[in-house]
C-alpha positions, -999 to +999 in steps of 0.1 A: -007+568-638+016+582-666-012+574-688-048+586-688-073+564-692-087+582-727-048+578-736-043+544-733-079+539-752-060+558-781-032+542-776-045+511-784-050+520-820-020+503-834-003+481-809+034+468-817+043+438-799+082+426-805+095+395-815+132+396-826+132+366-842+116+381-872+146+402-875+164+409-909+206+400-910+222+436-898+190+448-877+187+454-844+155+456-822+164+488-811+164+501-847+134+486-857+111+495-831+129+529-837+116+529-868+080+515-858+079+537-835+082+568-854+063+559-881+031+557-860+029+525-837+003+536-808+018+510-784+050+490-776+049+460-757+086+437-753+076+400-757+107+381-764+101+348-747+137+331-759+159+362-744+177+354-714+172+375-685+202+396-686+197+403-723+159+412-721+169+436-694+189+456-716+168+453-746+139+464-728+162+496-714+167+506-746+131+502-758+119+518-726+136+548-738+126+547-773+089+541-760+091+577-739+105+596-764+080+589-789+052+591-758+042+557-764+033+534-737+059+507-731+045+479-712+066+441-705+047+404-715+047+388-681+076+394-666+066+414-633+094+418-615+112+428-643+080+457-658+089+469-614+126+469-620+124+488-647+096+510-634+086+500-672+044+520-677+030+481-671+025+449-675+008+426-701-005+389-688-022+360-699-049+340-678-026+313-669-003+342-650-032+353-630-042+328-614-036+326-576-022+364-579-035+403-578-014+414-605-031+450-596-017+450-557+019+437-573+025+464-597+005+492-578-025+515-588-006+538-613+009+511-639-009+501-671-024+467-664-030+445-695-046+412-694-052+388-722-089+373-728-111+348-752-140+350-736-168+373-723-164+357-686-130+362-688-130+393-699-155+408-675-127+387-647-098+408-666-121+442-657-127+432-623-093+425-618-079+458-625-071+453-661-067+486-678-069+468-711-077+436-725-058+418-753-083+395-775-076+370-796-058+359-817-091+369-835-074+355-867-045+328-871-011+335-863+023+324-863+034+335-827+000+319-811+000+287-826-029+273-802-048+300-800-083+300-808-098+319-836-126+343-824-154+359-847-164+396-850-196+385-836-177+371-803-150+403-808-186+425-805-197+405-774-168+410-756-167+446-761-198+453-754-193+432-719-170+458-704-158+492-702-123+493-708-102+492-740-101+461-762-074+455-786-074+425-810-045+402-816-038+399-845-058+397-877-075+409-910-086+448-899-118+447-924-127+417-907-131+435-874-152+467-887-181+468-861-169+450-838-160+482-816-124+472-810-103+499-801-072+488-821-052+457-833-018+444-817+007+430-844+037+406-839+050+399-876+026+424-894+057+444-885+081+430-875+081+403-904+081+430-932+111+443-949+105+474-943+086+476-910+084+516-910+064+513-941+038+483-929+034+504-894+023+537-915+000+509-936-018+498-907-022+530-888-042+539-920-061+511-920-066+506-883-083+540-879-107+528-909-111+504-889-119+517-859-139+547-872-159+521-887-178+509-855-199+540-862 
């Protein structure tokens, strides 16, 4: 793996997840997650579900290379065969793209496996799968999960307490996840949203290690 596993608990801390369609007239993905990127995202993850294939591809090139030069894990939403193709660090997937596969024996031993969870059972599953990580949430409301269940800090704490891998929460209000014992929060337009996204990554860093150095 290119990534221990103490690195990609750290790593967790601020988690950028893309989504050009937040993007300001004149900017480019590229730039912004440039930008992101060097002002402190832990994390990059592509998720750009209205991209044709071709596009993606070279978006997520370009990103991929962005990623290792900052030594930031760069991971692909879903797509498998396209995370292989590009030899990308992983893979992030949801329950419904596990089901009737081994998303571990696709991808191999060494890649970052990612897998999204709600629940304590299926977040113990996500573990026992091979999951490297496990994405929670959204723990708040947000605009890019529309019907996704809001989960308390008292069910955040349950489910980190349930296994032994990282847990980063998507989405969210960081002083309303002090003691739950999440290792991070993953942002969509908490970044990308913001007219100046550099500035809103360096704001959360700050307040995601608060955060985190909260659960004592």
């Amino acid at each position: 793996m290119r990534f221990t596993k103490d690195e990609i608990r750290k790593a967790m801390l601020l988690y950028a997840v893309t989504d050009s369609s937040w993007l300001k007239e004149g900017q480019t993905l590229a730039q912004v997650v440039e930008d992101v990127l060097a002002n402190g995202a832990t994390f990059l993850q592509i998720r750009e579900k209205e991209m044709e294939h071709g596009a993606f591809l070279a978006e997520a090139r370009q990103l991929q290379a962005t990623a290792a030069k900052h030594h930031v894990p760069f991971v692909v939403n879903d797509a498998i065969d396209i995370a292989l193709e590009l030899d990308a660090d992983g893979v992030h997937v949801g329950q419904s793209d596990i089901v009737g596969k081994d998303v571990r024996a696709m991808i191999g031993p060494d890649k970052i496996l990612g897998i999204s969870a709600n629940t304590v059972e299926t977040a113990v599953a996500a573990q026992a799968a091979g999951a490297d990580y496990i994405g929670v949430g959204a723990v708040f409301p947000t605009s890019t999960k529309k019907d996704a269940k809001s989960l308390s800090r008292e069910e955040m704490r349950a489910i980190c307490e349930a296994v032994d891998i990282p847990v980063v929460a998507i989405g969210g209000n960081l002083s309303q996840l002090s003691g739950s014992g999440v290792d991070g929060v993953a942002v969509v337009s908490a970044i990308f949203a913001q007219p100046d996204p550099g500035e809103a990554t360096r704001h959360l860093l700050e307040l995601s290690r608060a955060m985190v150095a909260s659960h004592g």
